[in-house]
C-alpha positions as CSV (number, residue, x, y, z in Angstrom):
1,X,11.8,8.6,-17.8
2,X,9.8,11.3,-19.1
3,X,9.0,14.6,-18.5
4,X,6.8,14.8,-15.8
5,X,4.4,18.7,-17.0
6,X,2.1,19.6,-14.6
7,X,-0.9,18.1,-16.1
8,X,0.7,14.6,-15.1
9,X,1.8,15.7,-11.7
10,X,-2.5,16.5,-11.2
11,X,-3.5,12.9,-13.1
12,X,-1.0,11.2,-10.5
13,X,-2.9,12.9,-7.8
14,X,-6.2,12.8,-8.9
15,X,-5.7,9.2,-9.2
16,X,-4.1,8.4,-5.6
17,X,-7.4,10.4,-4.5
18,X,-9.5,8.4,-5.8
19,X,-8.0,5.1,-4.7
20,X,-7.5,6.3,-1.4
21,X,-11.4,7.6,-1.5
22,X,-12.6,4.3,-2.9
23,X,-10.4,1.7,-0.6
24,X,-10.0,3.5,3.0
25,X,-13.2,5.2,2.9
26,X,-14.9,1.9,3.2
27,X,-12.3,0.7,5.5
28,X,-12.4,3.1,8.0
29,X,-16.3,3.8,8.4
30,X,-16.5,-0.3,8.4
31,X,-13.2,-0.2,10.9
32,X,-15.4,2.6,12.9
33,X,-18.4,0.5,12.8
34,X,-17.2,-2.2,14.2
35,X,-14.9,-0.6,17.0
36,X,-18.0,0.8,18.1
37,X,-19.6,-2.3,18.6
38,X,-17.0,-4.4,19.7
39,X,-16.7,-1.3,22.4
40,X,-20.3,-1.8,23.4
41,X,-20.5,-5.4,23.4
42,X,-16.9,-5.3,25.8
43,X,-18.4,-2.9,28.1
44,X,-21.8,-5.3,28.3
45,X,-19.9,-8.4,29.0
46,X,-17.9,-6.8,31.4
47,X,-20.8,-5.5,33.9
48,X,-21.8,-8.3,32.8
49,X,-19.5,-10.4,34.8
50,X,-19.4,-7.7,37.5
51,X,-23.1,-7.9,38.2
52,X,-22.7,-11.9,38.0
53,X,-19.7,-11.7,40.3
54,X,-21.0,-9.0,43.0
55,X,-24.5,-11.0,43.1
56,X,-22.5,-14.3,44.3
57,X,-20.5,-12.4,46.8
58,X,-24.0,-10.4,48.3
59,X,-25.5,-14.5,48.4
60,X,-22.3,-15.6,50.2
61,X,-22.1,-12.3,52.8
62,X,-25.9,-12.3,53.7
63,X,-25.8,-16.2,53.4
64,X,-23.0,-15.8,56.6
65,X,-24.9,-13.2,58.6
66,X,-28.4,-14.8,57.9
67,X,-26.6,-18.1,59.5
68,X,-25.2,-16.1,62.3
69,X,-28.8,-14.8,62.9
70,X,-30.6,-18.3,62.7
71,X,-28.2,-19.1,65.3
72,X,-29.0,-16.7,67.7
73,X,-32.6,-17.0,67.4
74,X,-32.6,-20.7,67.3
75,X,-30.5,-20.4,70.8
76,X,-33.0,-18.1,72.0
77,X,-35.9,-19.9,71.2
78,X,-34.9,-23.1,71.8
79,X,-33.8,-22.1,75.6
80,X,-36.3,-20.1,78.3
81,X,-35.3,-16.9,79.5
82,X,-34.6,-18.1,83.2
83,X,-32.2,-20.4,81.6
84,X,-30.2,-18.0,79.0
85,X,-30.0,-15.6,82.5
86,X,-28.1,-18.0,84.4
87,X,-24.4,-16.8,83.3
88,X,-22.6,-20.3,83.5
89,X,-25.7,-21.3,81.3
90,X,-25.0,-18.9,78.7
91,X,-21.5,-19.3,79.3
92,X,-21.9,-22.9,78.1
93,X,-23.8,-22.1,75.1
94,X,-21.2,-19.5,73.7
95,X,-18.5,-22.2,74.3
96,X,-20.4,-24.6,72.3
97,X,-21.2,-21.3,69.4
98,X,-17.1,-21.0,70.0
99,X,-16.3,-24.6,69.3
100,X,-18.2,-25.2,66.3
101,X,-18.2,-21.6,64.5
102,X,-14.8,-21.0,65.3
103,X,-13.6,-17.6,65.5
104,X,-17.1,-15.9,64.4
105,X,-18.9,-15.3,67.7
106,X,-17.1,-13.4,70.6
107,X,-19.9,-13.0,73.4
108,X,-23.5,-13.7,74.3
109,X,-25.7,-11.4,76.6
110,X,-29.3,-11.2,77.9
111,X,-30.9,-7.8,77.9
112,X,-34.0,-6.8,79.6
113,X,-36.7,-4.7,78.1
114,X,-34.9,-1.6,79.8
115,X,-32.0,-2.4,78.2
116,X,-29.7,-3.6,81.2
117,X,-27.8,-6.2,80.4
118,X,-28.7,-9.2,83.0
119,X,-26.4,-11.4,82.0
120,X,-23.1,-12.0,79.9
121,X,-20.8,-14.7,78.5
122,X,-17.7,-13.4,77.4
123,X,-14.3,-11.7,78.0
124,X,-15.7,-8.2,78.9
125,X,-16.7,-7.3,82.3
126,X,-20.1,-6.2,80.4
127,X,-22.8,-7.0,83.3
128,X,-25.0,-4.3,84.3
129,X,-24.1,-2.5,81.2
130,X,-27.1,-0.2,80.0
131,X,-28.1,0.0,75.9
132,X,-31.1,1.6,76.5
133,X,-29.7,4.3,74.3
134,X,-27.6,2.3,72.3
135,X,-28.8,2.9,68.6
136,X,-29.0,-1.1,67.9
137,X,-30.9,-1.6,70.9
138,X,-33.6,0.4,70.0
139,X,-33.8,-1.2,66.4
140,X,-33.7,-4.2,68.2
141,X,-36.8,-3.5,70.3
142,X,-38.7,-1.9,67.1
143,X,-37.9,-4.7,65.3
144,X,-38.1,-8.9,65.5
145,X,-34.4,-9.4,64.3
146,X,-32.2,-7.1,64.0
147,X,-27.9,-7.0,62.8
148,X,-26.4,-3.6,63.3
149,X,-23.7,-1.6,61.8
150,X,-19.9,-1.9,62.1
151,X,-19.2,0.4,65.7
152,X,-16.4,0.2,68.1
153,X,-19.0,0.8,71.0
154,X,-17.4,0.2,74.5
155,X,-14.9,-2.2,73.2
156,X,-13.2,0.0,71.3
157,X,-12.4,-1.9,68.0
158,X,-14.8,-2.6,65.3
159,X,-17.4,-5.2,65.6
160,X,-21.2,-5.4,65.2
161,X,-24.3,-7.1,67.2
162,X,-26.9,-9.6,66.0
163,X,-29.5,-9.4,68.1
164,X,-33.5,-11.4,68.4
165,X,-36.1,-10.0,70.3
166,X,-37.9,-12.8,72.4
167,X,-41.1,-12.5,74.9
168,X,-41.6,-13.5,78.5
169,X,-44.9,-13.0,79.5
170,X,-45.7,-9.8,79.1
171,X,-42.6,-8.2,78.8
172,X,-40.1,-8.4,76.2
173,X,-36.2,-9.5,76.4
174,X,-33.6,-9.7,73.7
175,X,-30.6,-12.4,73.1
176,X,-27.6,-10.5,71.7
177,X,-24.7,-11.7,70.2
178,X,-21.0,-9.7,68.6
179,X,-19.6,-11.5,65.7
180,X,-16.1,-10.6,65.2
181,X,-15.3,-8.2,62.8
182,X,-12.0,-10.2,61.6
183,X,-14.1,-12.9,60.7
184,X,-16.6,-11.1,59.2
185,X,-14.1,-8.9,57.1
186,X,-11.8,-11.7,56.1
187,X,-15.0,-12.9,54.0
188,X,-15.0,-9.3,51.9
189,X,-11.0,-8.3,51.7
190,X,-9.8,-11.2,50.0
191,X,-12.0,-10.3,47.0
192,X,-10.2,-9.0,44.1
193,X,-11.0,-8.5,40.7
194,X,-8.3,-8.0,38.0
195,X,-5.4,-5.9,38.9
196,X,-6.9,-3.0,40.8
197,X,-10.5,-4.2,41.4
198,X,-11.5,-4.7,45.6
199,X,-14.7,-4.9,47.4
200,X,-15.7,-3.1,50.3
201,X,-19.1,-2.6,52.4
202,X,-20.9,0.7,53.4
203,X,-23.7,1.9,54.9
204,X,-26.4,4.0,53.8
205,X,-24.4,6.9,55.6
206,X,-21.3,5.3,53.0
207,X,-19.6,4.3,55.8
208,X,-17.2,1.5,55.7
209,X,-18.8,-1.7,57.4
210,X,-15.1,-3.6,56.1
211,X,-11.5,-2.5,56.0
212,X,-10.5,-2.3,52.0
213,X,-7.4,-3.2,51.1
214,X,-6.3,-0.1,50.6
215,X,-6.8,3.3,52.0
216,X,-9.7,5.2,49.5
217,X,-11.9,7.9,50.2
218,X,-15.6,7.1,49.4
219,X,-18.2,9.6,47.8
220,X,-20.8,10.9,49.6
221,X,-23.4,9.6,47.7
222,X,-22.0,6.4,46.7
223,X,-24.8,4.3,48.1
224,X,-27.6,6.9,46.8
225,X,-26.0,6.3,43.2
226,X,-26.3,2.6,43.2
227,X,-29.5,2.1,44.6
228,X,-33.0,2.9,43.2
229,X,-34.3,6.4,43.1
230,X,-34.9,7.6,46.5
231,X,-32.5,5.7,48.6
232,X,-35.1,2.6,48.2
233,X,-33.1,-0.3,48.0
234,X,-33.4,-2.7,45.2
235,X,-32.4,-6.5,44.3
236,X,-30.5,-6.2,41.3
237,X,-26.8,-4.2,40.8
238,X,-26.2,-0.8,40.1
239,X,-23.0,0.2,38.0
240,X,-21.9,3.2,37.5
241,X,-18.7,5.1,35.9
242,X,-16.9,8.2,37.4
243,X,-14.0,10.0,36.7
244,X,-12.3,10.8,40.6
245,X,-10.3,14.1,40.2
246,X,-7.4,12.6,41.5
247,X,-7.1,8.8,40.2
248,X,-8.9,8.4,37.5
249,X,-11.6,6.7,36.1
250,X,-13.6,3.9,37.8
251,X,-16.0,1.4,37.6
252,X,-18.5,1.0,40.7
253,X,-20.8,-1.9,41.0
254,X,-23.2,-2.6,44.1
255,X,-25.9,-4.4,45.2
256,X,-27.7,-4.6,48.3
257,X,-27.1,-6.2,51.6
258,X,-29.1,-6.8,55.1
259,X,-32.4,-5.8,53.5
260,X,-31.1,-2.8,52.2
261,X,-28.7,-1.7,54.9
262,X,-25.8,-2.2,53.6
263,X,-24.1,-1.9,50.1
264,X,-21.6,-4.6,49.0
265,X,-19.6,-2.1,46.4
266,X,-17.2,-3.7,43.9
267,X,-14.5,-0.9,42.6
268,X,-12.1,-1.2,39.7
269,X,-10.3,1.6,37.8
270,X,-11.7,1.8,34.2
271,X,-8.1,1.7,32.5
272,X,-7.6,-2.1,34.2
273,X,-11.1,-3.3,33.7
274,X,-11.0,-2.1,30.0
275,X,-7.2,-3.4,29.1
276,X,-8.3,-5.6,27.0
277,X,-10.8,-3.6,24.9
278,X,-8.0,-0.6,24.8
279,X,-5.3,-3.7,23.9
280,X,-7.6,-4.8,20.7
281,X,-8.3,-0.6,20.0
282,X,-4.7,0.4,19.3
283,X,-4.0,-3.0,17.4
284,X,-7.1,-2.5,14.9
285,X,-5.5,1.5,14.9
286,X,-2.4,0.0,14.3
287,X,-2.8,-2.4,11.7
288,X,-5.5,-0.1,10.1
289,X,-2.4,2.6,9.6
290,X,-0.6,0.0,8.3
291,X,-3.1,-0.9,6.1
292,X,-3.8,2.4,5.2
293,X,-0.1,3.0,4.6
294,X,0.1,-0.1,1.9
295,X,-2.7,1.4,0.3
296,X,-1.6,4.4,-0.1
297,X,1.9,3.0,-1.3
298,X,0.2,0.7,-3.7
299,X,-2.0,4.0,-4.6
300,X,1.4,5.8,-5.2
301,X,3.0,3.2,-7.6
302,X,0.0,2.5,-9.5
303,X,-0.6,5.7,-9.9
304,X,2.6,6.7,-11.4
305,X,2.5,3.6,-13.1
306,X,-0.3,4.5,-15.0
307,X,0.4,7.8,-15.7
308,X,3.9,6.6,-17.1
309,X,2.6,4.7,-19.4
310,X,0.3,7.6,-20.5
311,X,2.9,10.1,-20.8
312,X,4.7,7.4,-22.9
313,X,1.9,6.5,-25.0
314,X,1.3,10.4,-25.5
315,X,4.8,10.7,-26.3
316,X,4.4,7.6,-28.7
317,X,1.3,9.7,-30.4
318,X,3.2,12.5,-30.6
319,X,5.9,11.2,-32.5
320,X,3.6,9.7,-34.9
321,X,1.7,13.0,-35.6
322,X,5.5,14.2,-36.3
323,X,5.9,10.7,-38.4
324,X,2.5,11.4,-40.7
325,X,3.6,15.0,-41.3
326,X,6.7,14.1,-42.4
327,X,5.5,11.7,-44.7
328,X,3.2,13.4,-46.0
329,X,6.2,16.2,-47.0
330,X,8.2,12.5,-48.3
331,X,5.6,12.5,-50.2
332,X,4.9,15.8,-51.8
333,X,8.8,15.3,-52.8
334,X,8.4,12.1,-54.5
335,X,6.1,14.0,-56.1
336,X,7.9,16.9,-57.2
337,X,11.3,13.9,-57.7
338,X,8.8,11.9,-60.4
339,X,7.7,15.2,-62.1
340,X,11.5,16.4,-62.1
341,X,12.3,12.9,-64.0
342,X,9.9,13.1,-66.1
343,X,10.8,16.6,-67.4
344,X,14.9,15.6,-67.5
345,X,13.6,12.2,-69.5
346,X,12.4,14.4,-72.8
347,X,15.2,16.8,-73.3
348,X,17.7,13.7,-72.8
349,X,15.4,11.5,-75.2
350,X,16.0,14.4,-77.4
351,X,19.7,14.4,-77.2
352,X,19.7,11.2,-77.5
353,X,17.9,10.9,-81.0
354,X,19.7,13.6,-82.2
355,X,22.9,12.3,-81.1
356,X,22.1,8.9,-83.1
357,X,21.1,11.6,-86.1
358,X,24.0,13.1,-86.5
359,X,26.0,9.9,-85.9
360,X,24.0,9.0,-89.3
361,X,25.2,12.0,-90.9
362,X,28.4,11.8,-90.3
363,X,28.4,8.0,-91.7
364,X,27.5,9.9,-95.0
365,X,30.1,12.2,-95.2
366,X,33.6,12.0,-96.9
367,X,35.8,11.2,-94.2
368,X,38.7,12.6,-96.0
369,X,37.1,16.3,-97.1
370,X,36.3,16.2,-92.8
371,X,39.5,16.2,-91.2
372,X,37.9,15.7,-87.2
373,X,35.5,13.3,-88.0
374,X,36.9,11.1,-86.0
375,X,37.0,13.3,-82.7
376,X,33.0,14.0,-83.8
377,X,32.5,10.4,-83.7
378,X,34.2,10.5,-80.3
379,X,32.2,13.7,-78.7
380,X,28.9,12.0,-80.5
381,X,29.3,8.1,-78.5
382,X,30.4,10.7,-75.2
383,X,27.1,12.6,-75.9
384,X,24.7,9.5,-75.8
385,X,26.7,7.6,-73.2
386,X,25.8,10.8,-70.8
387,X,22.8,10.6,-71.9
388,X,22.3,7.1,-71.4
389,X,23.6,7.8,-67.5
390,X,21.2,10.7,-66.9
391,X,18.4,8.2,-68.3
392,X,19.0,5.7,-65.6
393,X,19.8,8.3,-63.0
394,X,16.2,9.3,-63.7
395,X,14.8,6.0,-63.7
396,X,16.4,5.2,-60.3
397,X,14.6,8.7,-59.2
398,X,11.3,7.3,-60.6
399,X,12.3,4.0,-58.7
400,X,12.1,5.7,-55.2
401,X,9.1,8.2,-55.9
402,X,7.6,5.1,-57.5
403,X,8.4,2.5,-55.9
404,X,10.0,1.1,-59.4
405,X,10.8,-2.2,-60.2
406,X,11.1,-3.4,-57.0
407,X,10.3,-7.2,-57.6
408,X,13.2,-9.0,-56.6
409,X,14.9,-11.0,-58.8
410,X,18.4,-13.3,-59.1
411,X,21.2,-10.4,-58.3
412,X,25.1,-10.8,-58.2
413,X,26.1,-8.3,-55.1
414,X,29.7,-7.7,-56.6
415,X,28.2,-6.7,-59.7
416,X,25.5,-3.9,-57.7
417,X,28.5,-2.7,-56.2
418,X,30.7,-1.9,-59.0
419,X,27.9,0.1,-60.4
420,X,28.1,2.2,-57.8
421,X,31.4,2.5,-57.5
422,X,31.7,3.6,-61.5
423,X,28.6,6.0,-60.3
424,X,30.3,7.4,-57.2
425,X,34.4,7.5,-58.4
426,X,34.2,10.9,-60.1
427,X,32.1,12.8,-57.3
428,X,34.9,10.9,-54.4
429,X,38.0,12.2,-56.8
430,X,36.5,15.5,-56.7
431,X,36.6,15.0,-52.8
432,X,40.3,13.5,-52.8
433,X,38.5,9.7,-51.8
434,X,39.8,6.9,-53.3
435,X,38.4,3.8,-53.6
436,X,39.3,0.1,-52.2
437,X,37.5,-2.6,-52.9
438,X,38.2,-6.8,-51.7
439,X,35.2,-8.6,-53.4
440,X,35.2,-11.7,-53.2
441,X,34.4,-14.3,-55.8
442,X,32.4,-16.9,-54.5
443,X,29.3,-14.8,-53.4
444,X,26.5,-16.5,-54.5
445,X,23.4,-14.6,-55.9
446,X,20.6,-13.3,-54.2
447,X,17.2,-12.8,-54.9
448,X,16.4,-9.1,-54.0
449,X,15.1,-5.8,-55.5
450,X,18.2,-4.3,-57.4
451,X,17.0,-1.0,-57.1
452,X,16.7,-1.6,-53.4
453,X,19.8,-2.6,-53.0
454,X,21.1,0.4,-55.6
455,X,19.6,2.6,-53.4
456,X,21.4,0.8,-50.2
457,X,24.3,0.9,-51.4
458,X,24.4,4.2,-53.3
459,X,23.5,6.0,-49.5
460,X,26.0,4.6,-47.7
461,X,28.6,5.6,-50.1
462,X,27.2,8.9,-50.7
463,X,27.8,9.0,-46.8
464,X,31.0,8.2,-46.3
465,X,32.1,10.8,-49.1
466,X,30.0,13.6,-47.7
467,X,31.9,12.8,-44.3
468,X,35.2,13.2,-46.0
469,X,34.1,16.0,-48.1
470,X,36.6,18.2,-47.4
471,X,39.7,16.2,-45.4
472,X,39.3,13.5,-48.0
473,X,39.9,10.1,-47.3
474,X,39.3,5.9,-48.0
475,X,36.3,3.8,-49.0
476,X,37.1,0.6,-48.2
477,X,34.4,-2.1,-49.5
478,X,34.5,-5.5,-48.7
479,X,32.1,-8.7,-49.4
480,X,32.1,-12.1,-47.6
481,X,29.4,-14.6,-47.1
482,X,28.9,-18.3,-45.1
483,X,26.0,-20.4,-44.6
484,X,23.1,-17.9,-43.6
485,X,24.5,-14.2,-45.0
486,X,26.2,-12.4,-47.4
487,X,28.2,-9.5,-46.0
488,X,29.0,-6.0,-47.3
489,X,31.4,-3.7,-45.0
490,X,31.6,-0.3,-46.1
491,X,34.4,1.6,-44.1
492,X,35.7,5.2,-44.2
493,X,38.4,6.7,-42.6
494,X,36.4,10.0,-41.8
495,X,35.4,11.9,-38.6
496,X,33.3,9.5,-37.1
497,X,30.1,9.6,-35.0
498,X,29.8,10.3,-31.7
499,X,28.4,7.8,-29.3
500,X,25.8,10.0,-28.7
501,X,24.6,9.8,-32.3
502,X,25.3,6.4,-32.8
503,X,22.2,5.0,-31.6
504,X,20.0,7.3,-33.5
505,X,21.0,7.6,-36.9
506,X,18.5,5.1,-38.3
507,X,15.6,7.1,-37.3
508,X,13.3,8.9,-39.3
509,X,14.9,12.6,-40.2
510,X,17.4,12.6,-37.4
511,X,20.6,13.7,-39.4
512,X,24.1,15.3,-38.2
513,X,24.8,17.0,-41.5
514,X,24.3,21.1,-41.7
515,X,20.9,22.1,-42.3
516,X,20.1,21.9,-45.6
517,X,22.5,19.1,-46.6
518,X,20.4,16.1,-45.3
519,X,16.9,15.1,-44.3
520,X,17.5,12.2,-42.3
521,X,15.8,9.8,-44.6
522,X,18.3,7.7,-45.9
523,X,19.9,5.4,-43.3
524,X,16.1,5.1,-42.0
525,X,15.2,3.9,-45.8
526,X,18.0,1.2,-46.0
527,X,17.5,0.3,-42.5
528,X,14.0,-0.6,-43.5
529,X,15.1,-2.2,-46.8
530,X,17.4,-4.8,-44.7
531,X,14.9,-5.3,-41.8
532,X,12.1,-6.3,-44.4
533,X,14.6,-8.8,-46.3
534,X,14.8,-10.3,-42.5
535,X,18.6,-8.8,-42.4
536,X,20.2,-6.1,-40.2
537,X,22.7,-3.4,-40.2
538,X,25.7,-3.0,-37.3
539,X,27.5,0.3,-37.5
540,X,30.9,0.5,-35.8
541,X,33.0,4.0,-34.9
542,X,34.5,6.0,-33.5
543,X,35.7,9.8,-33.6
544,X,38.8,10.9,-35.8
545,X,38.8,7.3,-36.8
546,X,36.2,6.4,-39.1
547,X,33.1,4.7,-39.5
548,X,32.5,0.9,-40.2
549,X,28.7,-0.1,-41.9
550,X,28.2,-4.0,-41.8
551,X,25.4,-5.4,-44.0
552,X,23.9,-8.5,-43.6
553,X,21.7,-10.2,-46.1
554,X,20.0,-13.8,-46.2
555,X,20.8,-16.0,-48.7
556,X,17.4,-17.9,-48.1
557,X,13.8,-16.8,-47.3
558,X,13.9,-13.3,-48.1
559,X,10.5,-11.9,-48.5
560,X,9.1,-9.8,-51.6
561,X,9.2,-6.8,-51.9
562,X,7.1,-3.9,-52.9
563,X,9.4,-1.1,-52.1
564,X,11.2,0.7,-49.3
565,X,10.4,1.4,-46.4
566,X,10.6,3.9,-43.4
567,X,11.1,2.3,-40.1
């Protein structure tokens, strides 16, 4: 993993930012959009289905007391008023109202215009008794038809009167009748709606005109609230929302009943009604976290993702600027190794010829006037051997600067080696390295740059005796080849490398010698030699032991060459 500076640690965030910006943004103001309209179009449906639902009950409850007032009228119309007077008359007609409307009608009564009541069917003891001041009375009068409140009156237990003015001659008489409230109620307390909703009736003094289910206060202005401006009563349903200080929130529907007397109220707390609409709120909030979470774990690990692979590729640029600047310094030295050569190649061209001269001379002489002739003859073939070596020590420098004769060409592997073996043995003796070598016979020939292959071999041997510079030590070079490769194992018996070196020491100018001693070049060049020629290199070692190269080259389908190469 790499380093993580600050300017990543800002591109990581500046990144999640933007994908959170860019893909919950969106999400949420659509999210918000749509909860709001899903809200209002729950909250529609739902009065709604309150309106729809209170309207059917106000047609069934003024349905059953319009019935119970066409009754009475049609008895007192259809009968005179000497008849309905006559008590076992009336009597008869309120068991026949009993019989076929059971348990709705309770008792029947005749009252004058004075409001004594002349005559009564029923279980009361209610003869003689005087409504003049009774408050449904005088509606009654004032009015054709008339159905009171909910009272106990002289009873003492709720009921209410339906009463129809009638005329006999000129004086006026009304037919009364009380409907039982137990019949009456049942039709309004078995109304529910959801878990907490119940109906009830009031007045226009929001008084109950029905026992609720339960024991709840009702506001003052309850009936005001839900009926037109002004207290004028109005056809459709009024719904309204308050929050009670003790229990809530609540939903209120009404609608009129009894021309306006009466309000048939529908209650519901707002938390049942809405269960629904809160259920499908928290699971959009819910899955909207969730979604919000996976995008902002997605955000996370693309993020750093991303800015991974930029740190590596800056890394990766990095190391090349190193790369180019270093080569660029190969370069200059190549350079300065070619103009070096050049300069060595005159003098020694010069020793040369002069060697051969005086070679010549000496041919003239008397050997018997010079007595060391022979040991000039010697020194003279040493001179121009040396010579010859520094020549091709010179070429193989103008090899590497200039990528020299690297065309490959039909070359013996044993042979390479025992070059550099002659080349290296006086440089290991001075070291106290010897030399062992197992080459085998039956290598066949490869065609390959020799200079290449010079230079492969001469690093790794100049390796192994700078690592047993001063402890001395064994070379031990082997060769060995099968169907696909010939393979060339160059072992030491030196300090080894440590296994955190080991997997670096073919790349460019990574060296563990002292400064000054190495550049780091060379196992990178002949690594780069052996991968172009489609082989490989496998190093083996370990500390205090020694250090095993193993070189493998194809016999078939290597590639030409132009030169080395830094990998």
């Amino acid at each position: 993993m790499l380093s993580k500076p600050k300017y990543y640690v800002s591109l990581r965030r500046k990144m999640v930012t933007a994908i959170l910006l860019v893909a919950c943004a969106p999400l949420f103001l659509l999210s918000g959009v749509i909860l709001r309209q899903f809200n209002h179009a729950f909250r529609e449906k739902m009065h709604a289905h309150l309106v729809e639902l209170i309207q059917k009950h106000r047609q069934n409850i003024d349905g059953f007391l319009n019935e119970q007032l066409n009754i009475i009228r049609y008895v007192a119309s259809s009968y005179t008023f000497d008849q309905l007077r006559d008590e076992a008359f009336l009597q008869q007609q309120l068991s026949r109202l009993q019989q076929q409307f059971t348990g709705v009608f309770e008792d029947l009564g005749v009252v004058e215009e004075s409001g004594l009541q002349i005559a009564y069917a029923g279980p009361l003891k209610l003869l003689k008794a005087d409504y003049s001041q009774a408050d449904w009375f005088q509606k009654a009068v004032a009015r054709q038809t008339y159905i009171s409140d909910v009272f106990l009156g002289l009873r003492g237990r709720p009921h209410f009167i339906v009463a129809v003015r009638q005329a006999h001659g000129d004086r006026h008489w009304i037919l009364r009748a009380t409907i039982d409230f137990r019949a009456f109620n049942t039709l309004v307390e078995n109304l529910r709606i959801g878990r907490t909703g119940m109906v009830f009736i009031v007045n226009q003094e929001n008084a109950f005109q029905t026992r609720p289910a339960i024991n709840i206060p009702v506001q003052r202005t309850l009936y005001a609230r839900l009926t037109a401006d002004g207290g004028v009563p109005r056809p459709d349903t009024g719904i309204i929302e308050e929050v009670s200080d003790s229990s809530g929130k609540y939903i209120f529907a009404g609608a009129t009943l009894k021309n306006g007397d009466w309000l048939l109220v529908c209650q519901q707390d707002a938390a049942d009604a809405y269960q629904d609409l809160h259920f499908a709120v928290k699971t959009t909030i819910l899955i909207l976290l969730l979604g919000c979470f996976a995008i902002i774990t997605t955000a996370w690990l693309i993020s750093r993702r991303f800015v991974f692979r930029i740190a590596e590729a800056d890394h990766e640029v990095d190391l090349m600027n190193r790369q180019v600047v270093e080569t660029g310094k190969l370069a200059a030295i190549g350079e300065l190794a070619a103009g070096i050569a050049h300069e060595i190649n005159n003098p020694v061209a010069i020793m040369m010829e002069k060697a051969g001269w005086m070679q010549d001379l000496l041919e003239e002489e008397n050997p018997k006037t010079m007595r060391n002739i022979e040991e000039f003859n010697l020194s003279l073939e040493e001179i121009k051997n040396q010579a010859r070596r520094c020549k091709d020590i010179t070429y193989k420098l103008l090899g590497f600067s200039r990528k020299t004769d690297s065309r490959p060409q039909p070359v013996h592997i044993n042979t390479l080696l025992e070059d550099i073996i002659a080349l290296s043995t006086d440089r290991a003796r001075y070291s106290g390295v010897v030399f062992h070598k197992t080459l085998r016979d039956d290598i066949p020939e490869l065609n390959v740059s020799p200079a290449e292959m010079q230079q492969v071999f001469l690093n790794m041997v100049n390796n192994a005796v700078d690592a047993m510079e001063k402890t001395g030590g064994r070379i031990d070079i082997a060769t060995t080849s099968d169907e696909e490769y010939v393979s060339v194992e160059i072992s030491d018996s030196g300090p080894g490398i440590p296994k955190s070196d080991l997997g670096r020491i073919f790349e460019p100018f990574y060296t563990t010698k002292p400064v000054g001693k190495g550049t780091g070049l060379g196992l990178s060049i002949c690594y780069g030699i052996i991968n172009k020629l489609g082989g490989q290199i496998d190093v083996e070692s370990e500390v205090d032991k020694g250090t095993t190269f193993r070189i493998h080259i194809p016999i078939r389908g290597q590639t030409s060459a132009e030169g080395p190469g830094v990998n």
